[in-house]
FIKOLZA-1660 file (N, C-alpha, C; in steps of 0.1 Angstrom, whole numbers, plus 5000, padded with zeros to 4 digits):
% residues 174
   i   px   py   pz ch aa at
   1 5030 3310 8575  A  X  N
   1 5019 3317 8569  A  X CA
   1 5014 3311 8556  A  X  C
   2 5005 3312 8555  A  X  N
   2 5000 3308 8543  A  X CA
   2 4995 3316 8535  A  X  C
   3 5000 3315 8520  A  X  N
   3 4997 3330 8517  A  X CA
   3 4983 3329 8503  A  X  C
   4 4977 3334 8500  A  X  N
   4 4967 3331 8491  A  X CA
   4 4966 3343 8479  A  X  C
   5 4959 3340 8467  A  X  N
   5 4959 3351 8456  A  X CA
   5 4954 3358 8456  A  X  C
   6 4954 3372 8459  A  X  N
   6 4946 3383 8461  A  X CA
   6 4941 3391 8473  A  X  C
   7 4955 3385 8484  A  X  N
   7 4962 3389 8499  A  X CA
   7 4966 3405 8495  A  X  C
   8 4968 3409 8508  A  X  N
   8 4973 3425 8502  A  X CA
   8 4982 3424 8513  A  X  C
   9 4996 3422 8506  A  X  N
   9 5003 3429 8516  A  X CA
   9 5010 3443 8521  A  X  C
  10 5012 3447 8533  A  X  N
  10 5015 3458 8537  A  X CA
  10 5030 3461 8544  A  X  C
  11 5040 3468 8539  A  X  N
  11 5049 3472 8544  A  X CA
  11 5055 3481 8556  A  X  C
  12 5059 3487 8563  A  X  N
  12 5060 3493 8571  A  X CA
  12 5075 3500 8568  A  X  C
  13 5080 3512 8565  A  X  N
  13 5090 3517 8561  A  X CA
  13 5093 3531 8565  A  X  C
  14 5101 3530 8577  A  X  N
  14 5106 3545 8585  A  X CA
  14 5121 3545 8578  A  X  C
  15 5128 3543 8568  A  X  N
  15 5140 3545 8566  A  X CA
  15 5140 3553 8556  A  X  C
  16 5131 3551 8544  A  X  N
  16 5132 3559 8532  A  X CA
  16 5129 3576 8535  A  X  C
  17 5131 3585 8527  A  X  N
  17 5120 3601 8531  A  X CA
  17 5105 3595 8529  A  X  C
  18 5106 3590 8518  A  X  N
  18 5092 3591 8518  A  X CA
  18 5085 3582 8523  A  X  C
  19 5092 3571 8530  A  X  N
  19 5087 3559 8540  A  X CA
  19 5080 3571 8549  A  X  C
  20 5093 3579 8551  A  X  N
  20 5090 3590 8567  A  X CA
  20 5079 3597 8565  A  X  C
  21 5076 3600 8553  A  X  N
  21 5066 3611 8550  A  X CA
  21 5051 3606 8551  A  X  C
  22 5049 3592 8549  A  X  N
  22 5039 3591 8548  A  X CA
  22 5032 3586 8562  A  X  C
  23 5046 3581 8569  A  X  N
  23 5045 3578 8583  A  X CA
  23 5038 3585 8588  A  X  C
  24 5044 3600 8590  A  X  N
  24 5039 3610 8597  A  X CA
  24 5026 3614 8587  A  X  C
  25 5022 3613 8577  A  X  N
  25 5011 3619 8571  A  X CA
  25 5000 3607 8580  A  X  C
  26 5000 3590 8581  A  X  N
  26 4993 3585 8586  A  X CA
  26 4992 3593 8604  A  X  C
  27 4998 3593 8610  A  X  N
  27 5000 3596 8626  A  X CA
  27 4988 3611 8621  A  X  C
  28 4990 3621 8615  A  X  N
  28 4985 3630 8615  A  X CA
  28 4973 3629 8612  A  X  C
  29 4972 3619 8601  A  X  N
  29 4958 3619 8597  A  X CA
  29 4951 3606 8608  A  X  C
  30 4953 3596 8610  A  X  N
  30 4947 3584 8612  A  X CA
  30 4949 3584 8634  A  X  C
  31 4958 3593 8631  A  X  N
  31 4964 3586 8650  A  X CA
  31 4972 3577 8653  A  X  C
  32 4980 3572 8641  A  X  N
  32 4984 3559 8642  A  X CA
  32 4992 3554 8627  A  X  C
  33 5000 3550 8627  A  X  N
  33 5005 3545 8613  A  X CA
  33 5011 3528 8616  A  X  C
  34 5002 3523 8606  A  X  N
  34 5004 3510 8604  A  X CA
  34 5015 3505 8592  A  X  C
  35 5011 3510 8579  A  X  N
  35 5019 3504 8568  A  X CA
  35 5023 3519 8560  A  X  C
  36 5032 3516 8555  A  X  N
  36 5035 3526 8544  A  X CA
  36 5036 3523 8532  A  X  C
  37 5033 3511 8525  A  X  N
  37 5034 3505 8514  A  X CA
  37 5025 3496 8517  A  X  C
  38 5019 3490 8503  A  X  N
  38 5017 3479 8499  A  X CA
  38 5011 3474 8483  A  X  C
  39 5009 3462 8485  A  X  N
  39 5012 3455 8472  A  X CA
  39 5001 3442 8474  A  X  C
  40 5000 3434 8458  A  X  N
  40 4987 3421 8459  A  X CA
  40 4995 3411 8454  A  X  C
  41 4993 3403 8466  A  X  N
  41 4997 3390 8457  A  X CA
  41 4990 3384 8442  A  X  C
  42 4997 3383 8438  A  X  N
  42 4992 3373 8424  A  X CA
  42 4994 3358 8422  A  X  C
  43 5001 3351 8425  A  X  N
  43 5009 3342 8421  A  X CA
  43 5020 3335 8434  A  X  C
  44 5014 3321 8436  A  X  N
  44 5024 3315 8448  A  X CA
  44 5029 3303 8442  A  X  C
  45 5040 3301 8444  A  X  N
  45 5045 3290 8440  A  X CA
  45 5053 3280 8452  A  X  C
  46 5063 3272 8453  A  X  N
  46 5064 3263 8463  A  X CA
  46 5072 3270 8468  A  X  C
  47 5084 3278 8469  A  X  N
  47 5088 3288 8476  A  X CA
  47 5088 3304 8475  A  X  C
  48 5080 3310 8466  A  X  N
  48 5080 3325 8465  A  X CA
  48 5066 3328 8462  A  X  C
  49 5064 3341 8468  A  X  N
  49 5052 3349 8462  A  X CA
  49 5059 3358 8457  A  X  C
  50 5044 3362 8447  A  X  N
  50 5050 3368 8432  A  X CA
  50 5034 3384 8436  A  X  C
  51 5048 3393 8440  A  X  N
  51 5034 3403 8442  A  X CA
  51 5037 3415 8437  A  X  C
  52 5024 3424 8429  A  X  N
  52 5021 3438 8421  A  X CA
  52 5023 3448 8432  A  X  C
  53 5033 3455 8427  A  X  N
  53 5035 3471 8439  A  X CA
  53 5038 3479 8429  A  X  C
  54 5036 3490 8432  A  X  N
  54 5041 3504 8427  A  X CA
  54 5050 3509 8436  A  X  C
  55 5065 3514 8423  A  X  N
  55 5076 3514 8436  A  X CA
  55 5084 3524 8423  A  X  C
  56 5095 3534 8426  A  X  N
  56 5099 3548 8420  A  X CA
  56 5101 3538 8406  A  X  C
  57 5097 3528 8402  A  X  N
  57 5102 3525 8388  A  X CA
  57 5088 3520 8381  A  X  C
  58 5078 3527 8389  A  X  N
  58 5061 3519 8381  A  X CA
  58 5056 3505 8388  A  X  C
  59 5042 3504 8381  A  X  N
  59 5038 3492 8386  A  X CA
  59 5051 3483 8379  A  X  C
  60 5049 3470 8387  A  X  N
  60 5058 3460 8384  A  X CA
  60 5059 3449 8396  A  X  C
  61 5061 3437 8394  A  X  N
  61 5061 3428 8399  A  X CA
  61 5075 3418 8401  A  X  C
  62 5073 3419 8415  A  X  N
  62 5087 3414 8424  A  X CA
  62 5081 3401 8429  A  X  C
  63 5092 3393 8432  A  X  N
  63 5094 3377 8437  A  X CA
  63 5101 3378 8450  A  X  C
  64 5091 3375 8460  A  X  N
  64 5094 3371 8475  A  X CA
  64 5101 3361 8479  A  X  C
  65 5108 3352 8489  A  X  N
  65 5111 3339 8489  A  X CA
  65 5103 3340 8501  A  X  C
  66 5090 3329 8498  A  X  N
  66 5083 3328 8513  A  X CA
  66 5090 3327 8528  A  X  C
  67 5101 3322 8531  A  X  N
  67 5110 3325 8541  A  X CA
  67 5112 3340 8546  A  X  C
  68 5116 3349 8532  A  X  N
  68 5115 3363 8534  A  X CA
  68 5106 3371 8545  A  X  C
  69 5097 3365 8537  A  X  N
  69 5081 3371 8538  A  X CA
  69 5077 3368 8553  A  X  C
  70 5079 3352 8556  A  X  N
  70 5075 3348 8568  A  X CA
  70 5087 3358 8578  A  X  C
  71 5094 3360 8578  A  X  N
  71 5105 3365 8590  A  X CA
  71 5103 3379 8590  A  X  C
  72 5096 3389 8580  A  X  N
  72 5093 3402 8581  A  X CA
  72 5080 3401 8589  A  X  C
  73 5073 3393 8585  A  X  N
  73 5056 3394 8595  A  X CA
  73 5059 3390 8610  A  X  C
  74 5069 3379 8611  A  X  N
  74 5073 3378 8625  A  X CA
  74 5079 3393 8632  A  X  C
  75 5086 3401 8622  A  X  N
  75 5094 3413 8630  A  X CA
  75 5083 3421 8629  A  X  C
  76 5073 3421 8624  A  X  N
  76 5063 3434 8624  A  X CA
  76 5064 3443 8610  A  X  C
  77 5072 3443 8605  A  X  N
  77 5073 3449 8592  A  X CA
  77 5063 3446 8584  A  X  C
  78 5059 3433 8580  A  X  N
  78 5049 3432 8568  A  X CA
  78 5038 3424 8579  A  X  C
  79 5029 3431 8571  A  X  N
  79 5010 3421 8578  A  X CA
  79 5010 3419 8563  A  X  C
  80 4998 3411 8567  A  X  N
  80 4990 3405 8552  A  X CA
  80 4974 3403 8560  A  X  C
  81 4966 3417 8548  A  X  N
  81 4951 3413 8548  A  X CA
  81 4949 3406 8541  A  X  C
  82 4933 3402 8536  A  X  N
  82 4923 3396 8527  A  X CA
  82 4914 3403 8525  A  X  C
  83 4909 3404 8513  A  X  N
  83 4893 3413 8506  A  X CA
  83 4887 3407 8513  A  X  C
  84 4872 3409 8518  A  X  N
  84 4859 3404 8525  A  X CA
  84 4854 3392 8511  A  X  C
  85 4855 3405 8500  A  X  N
  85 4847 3397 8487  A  X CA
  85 4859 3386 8482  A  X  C
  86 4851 3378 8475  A  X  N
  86 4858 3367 8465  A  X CA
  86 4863 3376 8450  A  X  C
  87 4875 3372 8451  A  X  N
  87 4882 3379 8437  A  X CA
  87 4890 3371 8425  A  X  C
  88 4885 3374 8418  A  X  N
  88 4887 3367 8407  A  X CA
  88 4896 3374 8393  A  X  C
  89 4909 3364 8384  A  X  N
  89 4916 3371 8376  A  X CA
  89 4926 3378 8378  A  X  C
  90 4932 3379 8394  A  X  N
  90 4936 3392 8399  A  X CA
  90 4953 3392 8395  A  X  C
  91 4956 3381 8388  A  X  N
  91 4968 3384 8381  A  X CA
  91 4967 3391 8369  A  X  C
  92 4955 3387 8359  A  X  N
  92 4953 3396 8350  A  X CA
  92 4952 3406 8350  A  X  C
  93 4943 3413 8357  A  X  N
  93 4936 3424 8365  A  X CA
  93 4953 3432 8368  A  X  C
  94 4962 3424 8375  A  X  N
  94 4973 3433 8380  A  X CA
  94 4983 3436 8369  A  X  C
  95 4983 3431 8358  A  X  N
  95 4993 3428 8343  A  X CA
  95 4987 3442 8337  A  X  C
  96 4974 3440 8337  A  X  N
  96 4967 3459 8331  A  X CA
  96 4974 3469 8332  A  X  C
  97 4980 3470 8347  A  X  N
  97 4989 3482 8350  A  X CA
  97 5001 3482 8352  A  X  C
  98 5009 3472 8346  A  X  N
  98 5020 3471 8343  A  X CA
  98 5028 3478 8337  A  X  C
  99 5037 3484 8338  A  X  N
  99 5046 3494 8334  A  X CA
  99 5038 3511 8337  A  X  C
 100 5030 3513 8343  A  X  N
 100 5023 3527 8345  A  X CA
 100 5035 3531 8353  A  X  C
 101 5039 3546 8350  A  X  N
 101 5045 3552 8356  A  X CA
 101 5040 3556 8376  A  X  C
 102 5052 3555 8377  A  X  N
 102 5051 3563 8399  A  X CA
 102 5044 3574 8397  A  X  C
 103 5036 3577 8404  A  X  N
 103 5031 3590 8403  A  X CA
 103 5036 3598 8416  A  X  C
 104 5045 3604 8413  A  X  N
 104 5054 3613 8424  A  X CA
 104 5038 3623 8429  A  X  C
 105 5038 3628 8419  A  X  N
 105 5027 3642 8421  A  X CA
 105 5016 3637 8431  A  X  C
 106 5009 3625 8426  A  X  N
 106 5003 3621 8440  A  X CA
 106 5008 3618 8456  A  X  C
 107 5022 3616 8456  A  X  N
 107 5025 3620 8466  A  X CA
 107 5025 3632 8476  A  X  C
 108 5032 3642 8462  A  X  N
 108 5030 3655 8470  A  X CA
 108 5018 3663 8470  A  X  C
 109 5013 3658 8462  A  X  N
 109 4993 3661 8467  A  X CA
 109 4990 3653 8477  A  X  C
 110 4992 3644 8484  A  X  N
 110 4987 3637 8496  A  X CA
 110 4995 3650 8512  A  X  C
 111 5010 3649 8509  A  X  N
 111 5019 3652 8520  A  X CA
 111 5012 3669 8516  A  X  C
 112 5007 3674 8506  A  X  N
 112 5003 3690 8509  A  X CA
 112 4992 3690 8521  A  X  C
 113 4983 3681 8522  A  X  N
 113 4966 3678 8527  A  X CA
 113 4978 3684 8541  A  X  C
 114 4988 3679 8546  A  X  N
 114 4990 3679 8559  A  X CA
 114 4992 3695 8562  A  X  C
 115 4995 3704 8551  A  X  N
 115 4993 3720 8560  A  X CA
 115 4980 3724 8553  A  X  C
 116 4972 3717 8550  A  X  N
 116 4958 3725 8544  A  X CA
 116 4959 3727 8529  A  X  C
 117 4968 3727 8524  A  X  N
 117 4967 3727 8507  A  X CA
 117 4957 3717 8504  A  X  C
 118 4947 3718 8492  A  X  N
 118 4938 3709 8491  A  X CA
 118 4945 3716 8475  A  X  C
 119 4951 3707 8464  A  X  N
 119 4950 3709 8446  A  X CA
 119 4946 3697 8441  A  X  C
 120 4940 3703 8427  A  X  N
 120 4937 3688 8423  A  X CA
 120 4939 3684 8413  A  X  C
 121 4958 3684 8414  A  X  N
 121 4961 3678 8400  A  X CA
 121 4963 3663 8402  A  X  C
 122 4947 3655 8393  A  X  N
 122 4946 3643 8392  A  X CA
 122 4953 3635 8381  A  X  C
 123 4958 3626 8384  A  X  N
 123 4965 3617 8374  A  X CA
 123 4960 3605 8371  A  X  C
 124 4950 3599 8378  A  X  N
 124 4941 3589 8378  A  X CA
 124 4951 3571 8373  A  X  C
 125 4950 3570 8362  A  X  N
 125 4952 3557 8360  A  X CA
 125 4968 3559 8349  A  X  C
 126 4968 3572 8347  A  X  N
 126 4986 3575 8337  A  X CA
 126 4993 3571 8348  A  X  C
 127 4992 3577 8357  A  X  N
 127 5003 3572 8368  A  X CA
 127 4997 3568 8386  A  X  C
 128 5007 3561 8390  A  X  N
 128 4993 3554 8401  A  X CA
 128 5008 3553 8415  A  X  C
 129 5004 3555 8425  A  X  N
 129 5005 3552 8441  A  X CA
 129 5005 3538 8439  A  X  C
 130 5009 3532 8451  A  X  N
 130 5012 3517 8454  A  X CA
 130 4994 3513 8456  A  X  C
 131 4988 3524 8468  A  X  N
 131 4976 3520 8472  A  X CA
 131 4967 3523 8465  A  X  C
 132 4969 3530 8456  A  X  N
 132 4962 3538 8441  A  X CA
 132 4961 3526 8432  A  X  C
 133 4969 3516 8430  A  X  N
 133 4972 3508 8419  A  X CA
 133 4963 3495 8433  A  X  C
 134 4967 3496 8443  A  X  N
 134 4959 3481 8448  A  X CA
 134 4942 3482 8449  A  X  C
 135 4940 3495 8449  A  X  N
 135 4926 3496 8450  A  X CA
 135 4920 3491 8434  A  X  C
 136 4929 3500 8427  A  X  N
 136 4922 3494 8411  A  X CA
 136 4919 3482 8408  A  X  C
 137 4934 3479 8419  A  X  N
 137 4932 3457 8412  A  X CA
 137 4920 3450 8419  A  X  C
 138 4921 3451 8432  A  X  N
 138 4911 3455 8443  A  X CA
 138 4896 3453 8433  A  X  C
 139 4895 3464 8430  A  X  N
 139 4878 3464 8425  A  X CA
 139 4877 3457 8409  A  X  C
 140 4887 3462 8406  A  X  N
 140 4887 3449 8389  A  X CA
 140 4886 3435 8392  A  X  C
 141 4886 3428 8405  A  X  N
 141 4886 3415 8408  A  X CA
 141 4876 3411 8413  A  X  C
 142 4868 3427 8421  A  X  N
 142 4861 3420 8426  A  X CA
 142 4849 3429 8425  A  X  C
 143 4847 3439 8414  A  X  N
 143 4837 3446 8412  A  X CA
 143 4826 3449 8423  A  X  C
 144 4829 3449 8437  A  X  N
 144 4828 3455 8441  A  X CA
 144 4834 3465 8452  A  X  C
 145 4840 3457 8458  A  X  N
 145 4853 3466 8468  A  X CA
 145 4862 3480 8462  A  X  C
 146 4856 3488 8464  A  X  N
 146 4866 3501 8462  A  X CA
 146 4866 3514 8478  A  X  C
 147 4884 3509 8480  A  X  N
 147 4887 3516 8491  A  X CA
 147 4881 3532 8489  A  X  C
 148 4885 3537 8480  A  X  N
 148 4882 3555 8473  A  X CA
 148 4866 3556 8482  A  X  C
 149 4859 3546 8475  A  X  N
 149 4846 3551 8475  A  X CA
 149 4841 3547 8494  A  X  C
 150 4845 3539 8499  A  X  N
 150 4848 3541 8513  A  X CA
 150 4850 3553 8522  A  X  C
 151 4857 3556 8513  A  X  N
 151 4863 3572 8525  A  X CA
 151 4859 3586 8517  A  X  C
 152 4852 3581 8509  A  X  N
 152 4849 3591 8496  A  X CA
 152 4861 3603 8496  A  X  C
 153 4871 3594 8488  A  X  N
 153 4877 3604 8485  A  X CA
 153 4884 3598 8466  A  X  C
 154 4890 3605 8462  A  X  N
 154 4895 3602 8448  A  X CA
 154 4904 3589 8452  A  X  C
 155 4907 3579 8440  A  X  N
 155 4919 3571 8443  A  X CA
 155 4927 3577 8446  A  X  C
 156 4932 3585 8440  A  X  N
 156 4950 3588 8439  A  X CA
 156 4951 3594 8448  A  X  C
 157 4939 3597 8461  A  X  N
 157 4941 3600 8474  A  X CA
 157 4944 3587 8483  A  X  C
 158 4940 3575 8479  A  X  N
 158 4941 3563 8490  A  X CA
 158 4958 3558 8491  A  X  C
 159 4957 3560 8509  A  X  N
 159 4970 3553 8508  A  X CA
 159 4973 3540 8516  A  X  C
 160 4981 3536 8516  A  X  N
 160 4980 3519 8523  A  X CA
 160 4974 3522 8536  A  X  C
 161 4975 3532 8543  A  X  N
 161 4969 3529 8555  A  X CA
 161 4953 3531 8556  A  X  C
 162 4945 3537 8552  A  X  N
 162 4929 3535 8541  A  X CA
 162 4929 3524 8539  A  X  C
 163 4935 3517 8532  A  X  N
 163 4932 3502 8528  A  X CA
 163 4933 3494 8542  A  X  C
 164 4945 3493 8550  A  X  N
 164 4951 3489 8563  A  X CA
 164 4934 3488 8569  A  X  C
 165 4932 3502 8573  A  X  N
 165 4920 3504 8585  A  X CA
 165 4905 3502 8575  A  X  C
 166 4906 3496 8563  A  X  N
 166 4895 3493 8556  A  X CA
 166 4885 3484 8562  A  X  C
 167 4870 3486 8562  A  X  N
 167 4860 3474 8568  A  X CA
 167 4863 3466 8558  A  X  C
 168 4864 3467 8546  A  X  N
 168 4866 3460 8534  A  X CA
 168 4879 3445 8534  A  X  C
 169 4885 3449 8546  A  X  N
 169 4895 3438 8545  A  X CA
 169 4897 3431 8560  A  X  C
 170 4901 3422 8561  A  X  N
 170 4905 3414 8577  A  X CA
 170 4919 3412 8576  A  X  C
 171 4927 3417 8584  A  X  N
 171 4939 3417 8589  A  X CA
 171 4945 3403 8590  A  X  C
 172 4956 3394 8583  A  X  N
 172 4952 3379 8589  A  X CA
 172 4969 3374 8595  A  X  C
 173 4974 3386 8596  A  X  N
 173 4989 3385 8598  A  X CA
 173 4991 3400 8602  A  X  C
 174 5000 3402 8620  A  X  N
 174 5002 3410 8631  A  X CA
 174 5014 3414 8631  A  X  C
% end
C-alpha cells in the first residue's frame, strides 16, 4: 500500500466494550458497520506511518511499522480513505489538538441516540471523539470538507462510520 499525508485511516474493533458499542450503534444506525475507529496520517517515513487518533488517553500520535499496517488491511481490519479535496499542513493542523482530552460524554451521548435520548451536552473542541478530532483536522486542511456539515449534525456527533460512508472521501484500501 502506499500510504500518503492526509489518508484517513479506519479501524475495525469488536473486542473492546466500546469497540462493541459503537459496532452495534453503526448496524442500528447505518445497516452496516464498517469501522470503529479512526485516525490521519501525518507523516511517512521509510518504514512507519506516524498517525493523529483520539484514544482513552486524548488526541496523540502513534507510529505504525508499515508492515503492520499493510497486514491489517489485508485481514480487513484497517481500510484507508482519501479527502476528494487537496489538503494542506495537516500535520500542523493535527499538533493543534494535541493533548485534548477523550471525550467519554460524547460517547455516551452518541450510544443514548440508540433508545431515543436526544441531550445536548456539547463539548465541542475541550474534548473530542477520534472522528470528532478527524473531521476538525479534515476541514483545517482543507477548508472545505466538513463531515458534521454533511449529515447536518454537530461534530461531536460524527463517528468514523459518517466519515467511512462520506461522498467526501474514496475508499482506496478493502
Amino acid at each position: 500500500m502506499e500510504y500518503k499525508i492526509g489518508q484517513i485511516y479506519f479501524w475495525k474493533d469488536t473486542d473492546s466494550l466500546f469497540g462493541k458499542l459503537i459496532d452495534f450503534y453503526n448496524i442500528k444506525t447505518f445497516g452496516k458497520s464498517n469501522t470503529t475507529h479512526c485516525g490521519i496520517i501525518a507523516e511517512i517515513s521509510a518504514d512507519n506511518v506516524l498517525i493523529y487518533e483520539a484514544g482513552d488517553k486524548g488526541f496523540e500520535k502513534s507510529e505504525y511499522p508499515k508492515s503492520w499496517l499493510d497486514n491489517k488491511i489485508t485481514s480487513g481490519n484497517v481500510m484507508i480513505g482519501e479527502v476528494n479535496e487537496k489538503m494542506f499542513n495537516v500535520k500542523n493542523n493535527c499538533e493543534i489538538y494535541i493533548g485534548v482530552k477523550y471525550s467519554w460524554i460524547d460517547i455516551v451521548m452518541i450510544t443514548l441516540k440508540l433508545i431515543g435520548l436526544k441531550i445536548k451536552l456539547l463539548t465541542g473542541k475541550k474534548e473530542i471523539i477520534c472522528s470528532e478530532a478527524v473531521n476538525y483536522v479534515v476541514y483545517d486542511s482543507t477548508k472545505k470538507t466538513n463531515f458534521a456539515a454533511e449529515y447536518g449534525i454537530n461534530p461531536d456527533a460524527v463517528t468514523p462510520q459518517h466519515i467511512y460512508q462520506s461522498k467526501q472521501i474514496t475508499i482506496v484500501s478493502k
